[in-house]
C-alpha positions in Angstrom: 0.0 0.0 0.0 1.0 3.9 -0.3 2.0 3.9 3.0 5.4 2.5 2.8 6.7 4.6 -0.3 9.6 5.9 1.2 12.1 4.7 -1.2 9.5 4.9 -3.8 9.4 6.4 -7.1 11.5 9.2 -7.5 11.0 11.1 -10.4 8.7 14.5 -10.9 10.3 17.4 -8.8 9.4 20.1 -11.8 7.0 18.3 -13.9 6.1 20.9 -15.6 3.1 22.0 -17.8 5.0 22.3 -21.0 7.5 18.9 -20.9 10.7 20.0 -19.3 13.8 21.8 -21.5 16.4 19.7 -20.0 18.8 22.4 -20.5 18.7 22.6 -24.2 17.6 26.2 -24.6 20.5 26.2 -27.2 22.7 28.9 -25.4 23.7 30.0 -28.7 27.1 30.9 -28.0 29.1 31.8 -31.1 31.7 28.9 -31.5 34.6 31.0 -31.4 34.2 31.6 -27.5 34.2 28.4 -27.1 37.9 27.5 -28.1 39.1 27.1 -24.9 36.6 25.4 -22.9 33.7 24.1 -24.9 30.3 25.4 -24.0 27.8 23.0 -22.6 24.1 22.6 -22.2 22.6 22.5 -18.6 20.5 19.6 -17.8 17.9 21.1 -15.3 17.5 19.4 -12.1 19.8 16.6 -12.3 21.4 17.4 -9.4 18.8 16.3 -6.6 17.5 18.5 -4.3 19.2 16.4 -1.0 22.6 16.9 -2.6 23.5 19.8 -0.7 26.5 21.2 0.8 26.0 20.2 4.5 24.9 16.2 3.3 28.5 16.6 1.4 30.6 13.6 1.9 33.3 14.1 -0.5 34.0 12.7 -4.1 33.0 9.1 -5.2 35.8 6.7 -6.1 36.6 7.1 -9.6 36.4 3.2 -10.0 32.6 3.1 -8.9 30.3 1.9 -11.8 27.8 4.1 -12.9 24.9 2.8 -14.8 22.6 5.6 -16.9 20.1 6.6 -19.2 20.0 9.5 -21.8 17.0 10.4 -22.9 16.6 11.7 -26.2 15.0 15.1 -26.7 13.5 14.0 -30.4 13.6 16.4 -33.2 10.8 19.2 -31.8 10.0 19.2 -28.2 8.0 22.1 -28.1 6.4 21.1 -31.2 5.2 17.8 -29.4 3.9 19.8 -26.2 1.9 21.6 -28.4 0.7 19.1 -30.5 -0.5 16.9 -27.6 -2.1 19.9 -25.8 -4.0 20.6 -29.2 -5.2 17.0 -30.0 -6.4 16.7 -26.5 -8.4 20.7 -25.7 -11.9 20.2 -27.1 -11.9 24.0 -28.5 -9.4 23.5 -30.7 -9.2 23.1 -34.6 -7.2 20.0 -34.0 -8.9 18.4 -31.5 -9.1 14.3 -32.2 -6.1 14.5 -34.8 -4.3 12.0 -33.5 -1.0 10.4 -35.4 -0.6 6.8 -35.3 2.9 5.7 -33.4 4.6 5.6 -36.4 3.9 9.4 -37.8 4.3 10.8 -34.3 7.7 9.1 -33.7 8.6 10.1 -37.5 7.5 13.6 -36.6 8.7 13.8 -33.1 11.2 11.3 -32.6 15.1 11.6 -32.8 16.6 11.5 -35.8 19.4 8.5 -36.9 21.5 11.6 -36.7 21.0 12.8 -33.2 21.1 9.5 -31.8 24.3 8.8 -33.7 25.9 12.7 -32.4 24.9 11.0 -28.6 26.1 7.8 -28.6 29.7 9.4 -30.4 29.9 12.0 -26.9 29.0 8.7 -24.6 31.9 6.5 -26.2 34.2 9.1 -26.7 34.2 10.3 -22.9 34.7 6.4 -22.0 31.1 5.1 -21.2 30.2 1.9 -22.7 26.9 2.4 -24.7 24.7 -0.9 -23.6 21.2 -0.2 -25.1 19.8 2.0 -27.7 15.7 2.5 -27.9 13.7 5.5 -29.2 13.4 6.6 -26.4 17.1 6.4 -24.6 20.8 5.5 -24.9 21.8 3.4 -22.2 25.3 3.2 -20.9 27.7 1.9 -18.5 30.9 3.2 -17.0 33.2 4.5 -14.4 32.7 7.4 -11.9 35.7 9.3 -13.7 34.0 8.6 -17.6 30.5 10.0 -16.7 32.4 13.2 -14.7 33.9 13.8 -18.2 30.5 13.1 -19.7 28.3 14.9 -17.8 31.0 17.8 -16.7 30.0 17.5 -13.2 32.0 15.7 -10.2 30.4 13.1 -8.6 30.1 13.3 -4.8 28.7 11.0 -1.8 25.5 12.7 0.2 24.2 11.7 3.3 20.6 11.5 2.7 18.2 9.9 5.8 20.5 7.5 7.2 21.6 6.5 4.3 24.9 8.0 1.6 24.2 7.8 -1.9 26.1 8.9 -4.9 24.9 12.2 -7.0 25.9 14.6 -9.4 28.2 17.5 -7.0 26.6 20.1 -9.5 24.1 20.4 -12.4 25.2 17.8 -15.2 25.5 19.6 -18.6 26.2 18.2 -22.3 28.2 19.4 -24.9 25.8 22.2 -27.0 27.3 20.6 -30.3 24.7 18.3 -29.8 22.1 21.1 -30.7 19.2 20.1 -27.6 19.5 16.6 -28.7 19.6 15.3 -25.5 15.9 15.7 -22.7 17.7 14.7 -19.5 20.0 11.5 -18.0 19.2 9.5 -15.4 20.8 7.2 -12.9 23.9 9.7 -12.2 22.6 9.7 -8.1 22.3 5.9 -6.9 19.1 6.6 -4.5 16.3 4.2 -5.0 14.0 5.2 -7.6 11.1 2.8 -7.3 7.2 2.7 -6.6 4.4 1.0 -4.8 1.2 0.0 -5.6 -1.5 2.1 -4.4 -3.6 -0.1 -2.4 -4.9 -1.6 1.0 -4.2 -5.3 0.6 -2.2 -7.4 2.6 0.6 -9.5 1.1 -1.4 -11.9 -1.1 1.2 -14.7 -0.7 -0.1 -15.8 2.5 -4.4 -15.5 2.8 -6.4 -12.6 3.3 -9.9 -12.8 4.5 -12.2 -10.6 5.4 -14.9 -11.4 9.1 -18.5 -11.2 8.5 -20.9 -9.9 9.6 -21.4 -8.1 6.5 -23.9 -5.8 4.9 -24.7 -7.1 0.5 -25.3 -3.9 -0.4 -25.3 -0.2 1.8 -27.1 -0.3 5.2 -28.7 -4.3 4.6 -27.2 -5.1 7.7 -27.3 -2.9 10.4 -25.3 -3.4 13.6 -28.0 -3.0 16.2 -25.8 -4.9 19.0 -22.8 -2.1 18.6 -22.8 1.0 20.0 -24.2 4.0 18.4 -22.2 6.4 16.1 -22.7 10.2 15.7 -26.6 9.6 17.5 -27.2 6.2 14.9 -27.0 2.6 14.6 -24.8 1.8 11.6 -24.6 -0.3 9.3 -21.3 -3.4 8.9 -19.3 -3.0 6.0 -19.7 -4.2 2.5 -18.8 -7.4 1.6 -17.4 -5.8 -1.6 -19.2 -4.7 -4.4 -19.1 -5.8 -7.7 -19.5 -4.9 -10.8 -23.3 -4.8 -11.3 -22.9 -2.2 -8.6 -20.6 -0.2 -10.1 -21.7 -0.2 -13.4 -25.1 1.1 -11.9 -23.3 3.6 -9.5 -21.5 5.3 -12.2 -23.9 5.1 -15.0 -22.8 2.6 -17.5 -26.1 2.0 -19.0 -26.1 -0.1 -22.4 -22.1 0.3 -22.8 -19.8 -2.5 -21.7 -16.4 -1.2 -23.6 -16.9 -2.8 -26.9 -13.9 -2.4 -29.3 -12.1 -0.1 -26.7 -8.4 -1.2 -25.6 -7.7 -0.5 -22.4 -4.2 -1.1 -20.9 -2.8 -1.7 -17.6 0.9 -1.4 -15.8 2.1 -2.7 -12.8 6.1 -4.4 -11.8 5.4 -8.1 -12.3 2.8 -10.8 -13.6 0.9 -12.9 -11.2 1.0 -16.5 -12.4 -2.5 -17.6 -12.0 -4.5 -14.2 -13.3 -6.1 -15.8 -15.9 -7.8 -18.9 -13.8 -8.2 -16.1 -11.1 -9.8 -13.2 -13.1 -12.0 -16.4 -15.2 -13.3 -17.7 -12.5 -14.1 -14.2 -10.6 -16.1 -13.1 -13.5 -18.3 -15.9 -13.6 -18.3 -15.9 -10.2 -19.8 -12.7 -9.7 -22.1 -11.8 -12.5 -19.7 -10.3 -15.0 -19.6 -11.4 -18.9 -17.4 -14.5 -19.1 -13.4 -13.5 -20.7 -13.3 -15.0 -24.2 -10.6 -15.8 -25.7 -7.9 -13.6 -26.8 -9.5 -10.2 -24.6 -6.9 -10.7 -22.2 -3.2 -10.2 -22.9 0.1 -10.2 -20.9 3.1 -8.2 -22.4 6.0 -9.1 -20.2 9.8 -8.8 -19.7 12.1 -11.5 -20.9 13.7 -11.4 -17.4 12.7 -9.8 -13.8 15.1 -7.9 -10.9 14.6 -6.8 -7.6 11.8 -9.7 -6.9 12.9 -9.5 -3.1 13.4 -5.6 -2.8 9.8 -5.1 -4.2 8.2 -7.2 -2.5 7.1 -8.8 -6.2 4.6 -11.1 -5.0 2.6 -8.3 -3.3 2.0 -7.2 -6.8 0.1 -9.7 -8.3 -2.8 -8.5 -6.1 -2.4 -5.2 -7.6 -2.7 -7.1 -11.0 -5.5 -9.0 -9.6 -7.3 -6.0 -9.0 -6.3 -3.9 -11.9 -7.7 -6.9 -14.1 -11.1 -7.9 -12.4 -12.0 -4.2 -11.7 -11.6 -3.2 -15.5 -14.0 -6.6 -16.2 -16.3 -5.6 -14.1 -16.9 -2.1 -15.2 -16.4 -2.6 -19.1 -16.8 -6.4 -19.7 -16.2 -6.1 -23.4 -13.0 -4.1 -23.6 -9.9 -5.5 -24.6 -7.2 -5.4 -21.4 -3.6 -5.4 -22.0 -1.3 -6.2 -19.4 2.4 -5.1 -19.5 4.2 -6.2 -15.9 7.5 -4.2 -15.4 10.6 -5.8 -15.1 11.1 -4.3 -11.3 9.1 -1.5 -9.5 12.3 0.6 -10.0 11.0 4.0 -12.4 13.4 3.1 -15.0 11.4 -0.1 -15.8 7.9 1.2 -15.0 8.9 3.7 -17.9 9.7 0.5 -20.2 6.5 -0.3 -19.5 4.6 3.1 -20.4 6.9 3.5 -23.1 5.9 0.0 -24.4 2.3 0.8 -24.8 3.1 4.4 -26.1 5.6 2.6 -28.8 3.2 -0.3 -30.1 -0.2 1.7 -29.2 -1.2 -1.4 -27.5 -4.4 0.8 -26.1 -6.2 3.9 -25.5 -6.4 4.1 -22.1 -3.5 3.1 -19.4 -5.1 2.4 -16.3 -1.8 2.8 -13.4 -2.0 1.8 -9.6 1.7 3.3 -8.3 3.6 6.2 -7.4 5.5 8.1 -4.8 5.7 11.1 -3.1 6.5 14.5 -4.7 9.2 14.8 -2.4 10.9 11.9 -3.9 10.3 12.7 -7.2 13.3 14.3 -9.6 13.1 16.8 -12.3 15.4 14.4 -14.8 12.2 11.6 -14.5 9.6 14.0 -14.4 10.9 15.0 -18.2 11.1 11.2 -19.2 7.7 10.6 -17.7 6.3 13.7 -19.1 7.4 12.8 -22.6 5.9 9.1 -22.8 2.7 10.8 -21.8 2.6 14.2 -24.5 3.8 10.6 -26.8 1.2 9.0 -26.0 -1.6 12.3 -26.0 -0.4 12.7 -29.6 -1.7 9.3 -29.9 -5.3 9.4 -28.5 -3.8 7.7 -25.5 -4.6 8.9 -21.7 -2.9 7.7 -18.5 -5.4 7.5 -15.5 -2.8 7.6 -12.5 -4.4 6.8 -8.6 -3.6 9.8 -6.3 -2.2 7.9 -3.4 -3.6 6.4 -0.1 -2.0 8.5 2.3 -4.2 11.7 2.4 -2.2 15.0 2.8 1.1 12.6 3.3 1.3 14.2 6.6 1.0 11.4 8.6 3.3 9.1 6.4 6.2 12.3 5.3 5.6 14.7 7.9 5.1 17.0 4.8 1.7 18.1 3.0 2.8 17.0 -0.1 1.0 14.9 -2.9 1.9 12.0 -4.8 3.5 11.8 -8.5 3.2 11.2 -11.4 -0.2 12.0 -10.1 1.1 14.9 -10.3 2.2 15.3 -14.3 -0.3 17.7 -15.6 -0.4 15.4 -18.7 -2.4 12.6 -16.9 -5.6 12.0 -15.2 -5.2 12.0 -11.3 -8.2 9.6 -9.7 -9.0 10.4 -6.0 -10.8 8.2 -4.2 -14.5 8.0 -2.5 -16.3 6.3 0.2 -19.7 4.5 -1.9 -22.9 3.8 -1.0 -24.6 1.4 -3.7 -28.2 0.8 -2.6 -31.3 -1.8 -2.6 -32.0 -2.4 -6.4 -28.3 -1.1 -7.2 -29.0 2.2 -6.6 -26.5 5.1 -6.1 -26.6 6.7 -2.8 -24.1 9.1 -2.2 -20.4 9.3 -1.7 -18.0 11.0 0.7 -14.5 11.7 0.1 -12.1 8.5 1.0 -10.8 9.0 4.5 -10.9 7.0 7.3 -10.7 7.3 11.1 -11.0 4.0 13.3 -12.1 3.2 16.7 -12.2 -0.1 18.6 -14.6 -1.6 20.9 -14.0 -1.2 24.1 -13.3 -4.3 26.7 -16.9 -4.1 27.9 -18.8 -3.8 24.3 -20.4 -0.5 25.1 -18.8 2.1 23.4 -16.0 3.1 21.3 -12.6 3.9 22.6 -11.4 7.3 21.8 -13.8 7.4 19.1 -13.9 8.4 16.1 -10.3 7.2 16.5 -7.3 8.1 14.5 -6.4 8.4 10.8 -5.8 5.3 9.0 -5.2 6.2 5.4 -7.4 8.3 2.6 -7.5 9.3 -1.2 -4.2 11.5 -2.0 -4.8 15.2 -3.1 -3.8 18.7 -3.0 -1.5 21.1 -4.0 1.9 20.5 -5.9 4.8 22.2 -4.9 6.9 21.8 -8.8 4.3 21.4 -11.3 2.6 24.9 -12.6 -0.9 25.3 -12.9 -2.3 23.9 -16.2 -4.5 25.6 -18.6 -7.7 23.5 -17.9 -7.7 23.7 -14.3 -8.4 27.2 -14.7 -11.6 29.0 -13.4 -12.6 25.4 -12.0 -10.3 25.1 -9.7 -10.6 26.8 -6.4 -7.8 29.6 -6.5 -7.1 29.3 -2.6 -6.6 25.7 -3.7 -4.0 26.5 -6.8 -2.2 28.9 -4.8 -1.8 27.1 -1.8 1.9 26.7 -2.9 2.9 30.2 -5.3 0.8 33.3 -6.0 0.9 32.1 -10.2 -0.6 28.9 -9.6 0.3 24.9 -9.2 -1.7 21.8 -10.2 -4.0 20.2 -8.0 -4.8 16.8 -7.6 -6.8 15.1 -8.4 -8.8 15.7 -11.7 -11.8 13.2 -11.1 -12.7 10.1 -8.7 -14.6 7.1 -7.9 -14.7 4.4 -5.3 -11.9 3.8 -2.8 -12.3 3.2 0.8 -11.8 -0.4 1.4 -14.7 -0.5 4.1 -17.2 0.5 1.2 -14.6 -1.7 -1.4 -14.9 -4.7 -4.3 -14.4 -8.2 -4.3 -11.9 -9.7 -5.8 -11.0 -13.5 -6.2 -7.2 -14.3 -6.3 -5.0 -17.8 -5.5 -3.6 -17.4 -2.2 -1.0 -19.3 -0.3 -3.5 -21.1 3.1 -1.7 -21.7 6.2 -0.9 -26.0 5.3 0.6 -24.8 2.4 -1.8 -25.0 -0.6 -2.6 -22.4 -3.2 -6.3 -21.8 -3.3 -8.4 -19.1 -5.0 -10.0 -16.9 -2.4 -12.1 -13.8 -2.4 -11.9 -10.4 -0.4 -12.8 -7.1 0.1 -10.3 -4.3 -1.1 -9.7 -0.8 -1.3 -7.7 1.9 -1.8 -7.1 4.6 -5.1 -5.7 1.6 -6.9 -9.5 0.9 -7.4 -10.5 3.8 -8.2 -8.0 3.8 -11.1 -9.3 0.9 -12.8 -13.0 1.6 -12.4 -12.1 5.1 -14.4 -10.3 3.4 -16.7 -12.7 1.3 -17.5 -15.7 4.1 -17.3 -13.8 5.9 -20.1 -13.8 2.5 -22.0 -17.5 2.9 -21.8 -17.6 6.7 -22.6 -15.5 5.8 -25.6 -17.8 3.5 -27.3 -20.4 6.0 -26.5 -18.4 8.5 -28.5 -18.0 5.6 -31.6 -15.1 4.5 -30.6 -13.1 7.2 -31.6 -10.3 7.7 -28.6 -11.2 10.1 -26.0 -6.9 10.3 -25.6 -5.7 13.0 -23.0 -8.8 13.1 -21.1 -8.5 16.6 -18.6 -9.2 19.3 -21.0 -12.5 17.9 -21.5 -12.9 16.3 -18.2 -13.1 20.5 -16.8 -14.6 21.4 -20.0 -17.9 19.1 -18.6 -17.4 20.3 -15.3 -20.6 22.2 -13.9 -23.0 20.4 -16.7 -26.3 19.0 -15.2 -26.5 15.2 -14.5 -22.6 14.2 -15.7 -20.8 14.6 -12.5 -21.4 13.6 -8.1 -20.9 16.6 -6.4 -19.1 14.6 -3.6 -19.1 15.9 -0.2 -17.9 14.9 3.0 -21.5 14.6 4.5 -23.5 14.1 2.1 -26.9 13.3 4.3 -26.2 16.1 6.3 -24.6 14.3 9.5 -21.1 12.3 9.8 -21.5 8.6 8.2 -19.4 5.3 9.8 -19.4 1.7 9.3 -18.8 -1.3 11.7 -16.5 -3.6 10.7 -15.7 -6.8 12.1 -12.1 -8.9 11.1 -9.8 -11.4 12.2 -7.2 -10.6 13.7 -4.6 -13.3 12.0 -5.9 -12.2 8.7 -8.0 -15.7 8.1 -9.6 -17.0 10.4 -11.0 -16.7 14.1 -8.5 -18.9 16.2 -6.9 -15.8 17.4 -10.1 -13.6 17.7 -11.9 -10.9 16.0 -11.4 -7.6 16.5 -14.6 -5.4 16.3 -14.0 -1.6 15.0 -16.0 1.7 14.2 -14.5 3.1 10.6 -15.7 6.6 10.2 -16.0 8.1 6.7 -15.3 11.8 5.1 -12.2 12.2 7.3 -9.3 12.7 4.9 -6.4 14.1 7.1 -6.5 18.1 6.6 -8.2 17.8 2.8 -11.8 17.7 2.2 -14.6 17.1 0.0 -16.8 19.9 -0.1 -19.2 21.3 -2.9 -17.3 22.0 -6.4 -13.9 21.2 -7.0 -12.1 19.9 -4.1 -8.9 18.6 -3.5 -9.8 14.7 -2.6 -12.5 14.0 -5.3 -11.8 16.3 -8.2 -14.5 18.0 -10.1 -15.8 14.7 -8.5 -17.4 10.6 -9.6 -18.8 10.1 -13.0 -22.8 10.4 -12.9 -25.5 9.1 -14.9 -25.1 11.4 -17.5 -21.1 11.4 -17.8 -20.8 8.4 -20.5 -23.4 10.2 -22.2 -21.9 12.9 -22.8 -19.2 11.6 -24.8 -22.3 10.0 -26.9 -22.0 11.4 -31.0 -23.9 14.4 -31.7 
C-alpha cells in the first residue's frame, strides 16, 4: 500500500506543464568563445534537491560503476507539447487528430543523426553504450567517464540514514549536440522505485475478510454495537461488484466494446487468468473470451525481493477484475515491469506508447512529490505528450495516504499523479443501494475506533487516521490551462501566488470498508494455493474503475479515442447530470461503518477484532461542494458516459 513509499518512485520534482527543457535552450554561444573550454548545455535538475553542501561527503571513487540513461530530446520538443495539448483541448481546430505511433515518432522522434551525435559524446568520454531504444541510450561506465560526460564531479550525500552517490553540481552536455539530448538518469544511486496504491495485505499468504457483512449499503445494520454520531450503523460491504458499479457510475447499455484498455504494474501474477476467469463468472460479470486478455511481459525480472514482487500480483489482480467488471467487453492489456524501479515502469509506459497497444493506461503506483526528480519527471512527461499525440490517456491513482502528513511529515502529494499530462483519480467512500442504486459518496478517509473491553462504546472514538485518497497542491508542477476557473484559486495557490496543479482531476470508489471483491489464489496456512475472495480498497480501485468508465464513454463517443482526457474532463465540469458533487456529508450528518475482522488475517482462532470506521475524514483535505482537492471536479454520474455520446 502507499504507506510504505519511502524509497519509492522518485522522479517529478518540476514536472512541468509544458515537458521540461532539460537544459537545451541552445545557449547559442558563437563557437569562437568556445575554443578554450567548450560550452555545454545544462540539464535542469539533475542534481537532486538532497545533494546539498552540508549532506556533502566528499567525491565518489573514480572506479565506482555508474549505470545511466540518456533520454533523447527528439527532433521538436516544443512542437510535441503543443501538438498533444491541441489533439487533447476540445476547442481547438485540432482536437481528435491524433497520429498513429509511427507518424508521431517520425514527426517527433530523434533522428538517426542525433542518436548517432549522442552515442559518439558517450563513447568518446569512455562510457560503454549498452542499449539504444527510441526513447534512450543506455550506458555503463566508471565514476571518472560519466564526470567527463556529464561535466560535473560526482560526490557521496548523506541522505536519511543512508549516503548515496549524485551529481556534486548540475550535469551539462556538450551544445554541439544542438538540444539533442531531454535529460539523463541514474547519475545519483538513491532508490527510484514505486508502490502500488492499495490496502491489501501480502497476497502470498491468505487474506480474508470477518462477516458480519452488509450485501449492499445499510442491509445489515449493527443493532448490538454502540451508536455512532446519534445512529445505529450499518457493517461494512462485503465488496461490491460490478453490477454495482456499473449502476453507481452510469454505465447503461455500454460494456467497452472495441475499446483497448491497458494496464501497468512491476510483475505478472502466475495464476491471473484462472483467477480473473473464475471471478467473472463468479460474480455476475460477462465470461473473458478468448484472446480479450493479454500479458506483455519482460524476458527477465530484478529486484523480486526488494519489491516485494509477490505483493504485486494483487495489484494485478485488482487492476484486471475491476476493468472486467466495469467494461466487460473491452480489450485489457497487461504489461508487468521488469522491477518496481521508475526506469522499468517507464519501459512499460513506453511499451504501450511505442506499439499503441491501447487507448487508455489504467496505473495503480507512485511516490511522493518529495521523492520525485526533475530528470524523471521530463522522461515521464514525454511518454505521456507521446502518448496524447496518440489518443492515449494515462489514468494515474492519487495515493492512499491523504495530505502525506502522517506518512512524510510534509503536505505533499503523490507523483506522477502529479504530471499535468495525466488523469489524477482520488478516491470515494460509496454507498450502492437496494435495487443497485446510487446513494451518495464521501471523500475517501478514514478514522477507526475499537470496541472497548466491555462492548459499550467506542474507545477514543472516532479514533485516528488510517489512510485516505491522495490530493492537494503541488509544490513543482505549474498550474495547467484547464484547471483554470474550475479550480478553487485558494486551492491553486496554496503553494505560489501564479498557480500549481491540483490533484486530483476526477474520482470514484476507494475506501476499502465500502470496497470490491476480488477472487485471487492465495497461499493457506498448510501450504496450498487456493483461490479466495476479499474485500479491497484503496485509489488503486478507483484507477481501474475510471479506466474502464472511459472505455465505456469511448464506445459511447463511436469509438473514436477520448486520448488525454482533462481538458475535456473540466470542459464538462458544472453540466447538469454528468458529475457527483461529492461531499464529506453528504446526508447532512457524519456517516461510519462497523467492521468486524480477524485478527490473524483468516480465520478466528486468534479472535476478531470489532472496530468503528468513520468516513469523510481525509487528514487536513476535504470534500466539499465544487472542486475539491480529494474527489476532483468529483465521480462520473448518470449522465457522464453520455456525454461523450456522437452528436
Amino acid at each position: 500500500m502507499r504507506s510504505n513509499r519511502a524509497t519509492v518512485r522518485a522522479g517529478v520534482s518540476m514536472a512541468a506543464a509544458l515537458p521540461m527543457i532539460a537544459g537545451a535552450l541552445a545557449l547559442g554561444i558563437p563557437a569562437a568563445h568556445a575554443a578554450d573550454t567548450p560550452a555545454r548545455d545544462a540539464l535542469a535538475g539533475t542534481k537532486p534537491a538532497w545533494a546539498t553542501a552540508k549532506a556533502d561527503k566528499g567525491a565518489t571513487a573514480d572506479s565506482a560503476r555508474v549505470n545511466a540513461r540518456v533520454y533523447l530530446a527528439g527532433r521538436d520538443r516544443a512542437g510535441l507539447a503543443a501538438y498533444a495539448k491541441a489533439v487533447s483541448d476540445p476547442s481547438s481546430p485540432l482536437y481528435g487528430k491524433y497520429l498513429s505511433a509511427k507518424k508521431a515518432q517520425a514527426r517527433f522522434g530523434a533522428t538517426k543523426a542525433q542518436v548517432s551525435a549522442v552515442k559518439s559524446w558517450l563513447r568518446s568520454a569512455g562510457l560503454q553504450v549498452t542499449g539504444v531504444t527510441s526513447h534512450y541510450v543506455a550506458v555503463s561506465g566508471d565514476v571518472a567517464a560519466v564526470e567527463k560526460a556529464f561535466g560535473t564531479q560526482m560526490h557521496n550525500f548523506a541522505k536519511g540514514s543512508k549516503t548515496y552517490r549524485a551529481p556534486a553540481k548540475t550535469a551539462s552536455v556538450p551544445a554541439g549536440l544542438q538540444g539533442a539530448v531531454l535529460t539523463v538518469t541514474g547519475l545519483d544511486s538513491a532508490p527510484h522505485k514505486s508502490t502500488h496504491d492499495d490496502q491489501l495485505p501480502p497476497p502470498d499468504a491468505v487474506f480474508k475478510n470477518s462477516g458480519p457483512f452488509s450485501s449492499y449499503y445499510g442491509s445489515n445494520i449493527a443493532s448490538t454495537l454502540p451508536d455512532a454520531y446519534g445512529q445505529k450503523i450499518p457493517y461494512a460491504i462485503k465488496g461490491y461488484t460490478g453490477k454495482q458499479l456499473r449502476a453507481a457510475y452510469g454505465a447503461g447499455t455500454y460494456t467497452g466494446k472495441h475499446v483497448r484498455v491497458a494496464i501497468t504494474d512491476a510483475y505478472a501474477s502466475p495464476t491471473i487468468a484462472f483467477d480473473a476467469g473464475k471471478y467473472a463468472v463468479k460474480n455476475g460479470d460477462a465470461a473473458w473470451k478468448t484472446g480479450q486478455l493479454h500479458q506483455v511481459l519482460p524476458k527477465n525480472y530484478t529486484k523480486t525481493e526488494e519489491c516485494g514482487a509477490a505483493g504485486w500480483y494483487g495489484e494485478e489482480t485488482l487492476d484486471v477484475e475491476a476493468v472486467h467488471a466495469v467494461a466487460p467487453n473491452a480489450d485489457v492489456t497487461y504489461v508487468g515491469a521488469a522491477s518496481c524501479y521508475d526506469d522499468d515502469l517507464l519501459d512499460s509506459l513506453s511499451k504501450v506508447v511505442d506499439k499503441h497497444l491501447a487507448d487508455i493506461v489504467s496505473n495503480s503506483w507512485g511516490d511522493t512529490e518529495a521523492n520525485q526528480t526533475p530528470d524523471l519527471a521530463a522522461a515521464y512527461d514525454q511518454v505521456f505528450q507521446l502518448g496524447a499525440v496518440q489518443g492515449i490517456g494515462f489514468y494515474f491513482s492519487s495515493g492512499d495516504n491523504g495530505d502525506e502528513v502522517a506518512n512524510t511529515g510534509t503536505k505533499q502529494v503523490d507523483t506522477p499523479a502529479n504530471s499535468a499530462w495525466v488523469t489524477a483519480v482520488g478516491g470515494t467512500s460509496l454507498a450502492v443501494g437496494k435495487g443497485d442504486k446510487y446513494q451518495w459518496e464521501t471523500g475517501w478517509g478514514t478514522e477507526k475506533a475499537t470496541l472497548s473491553a466491555d462492548g459499550k462504546s467506542w474507545t477514543n472514538f472516532p479514533g485516528a487516521y488510517t489512510s485516505g485518497a491522495g490530493g492537494g497542491t503541488s509544490k513543482t508542477v505549474p498550474q495547467p490551462y484547464y484547471q483554470k476557473n474550475v479550480v478553487p484559486k485558494a486551492l491553486a495557490t496554496a503553494n505560489n501566488a501564479a498557480g500549481n496543479r491540483v490533484v486530483p482531476d476526477i474520482a470514484a470508489i476507494a475506501d476499502p470498508n465500502t470496497g470490491f471483491l476480488v477472487g485471487q489464489t492465495q497461499t493457506f496456512p498448510d501450504g496450498t494455493e487456493q483461490y479466495s475472495e476479499y474485500r479491497i480498497g484503496g485509489t488503486s480501485l478507483a484507477a481501474p474503475v475510471i479506466a474502464a468508465v472511459q472505455a465505456l464513454a469511448q464506445e459511447a463517443g463511436g469509438g473514436k479515442a477520448l486520448g488525454f482526457a482533462n481538458p475535456s474532463i473540466y470542459a464538462k465540469y458544472g453540466k447538469k447530470g454528468v458529475f457527483h458533487d461529492v461531499t464529506d456529508q453528504p446526508t447532512g450528518t457524519d456517516l461510519a461503518v462497523a467492521r468486524i475482522d480477524f485478527v490473524n488475517g483468516f480465520d478466528a482462532a486468534d479472535g476478531l477484532a470489532t472496530s468503528v470506521r468513520s468516513l469523510g475524514k481525509d487528514s487536513s483535505l476535504s470534500a466539499v461542494k465544487g472542486y475539491d482537492d480529494v474527489t476532483g471536479v468529483g465521480s462520473p454520474a448518470n449522465g457522464y458516459v453520455q456525454s461523450y455520446g456522437r452528436h
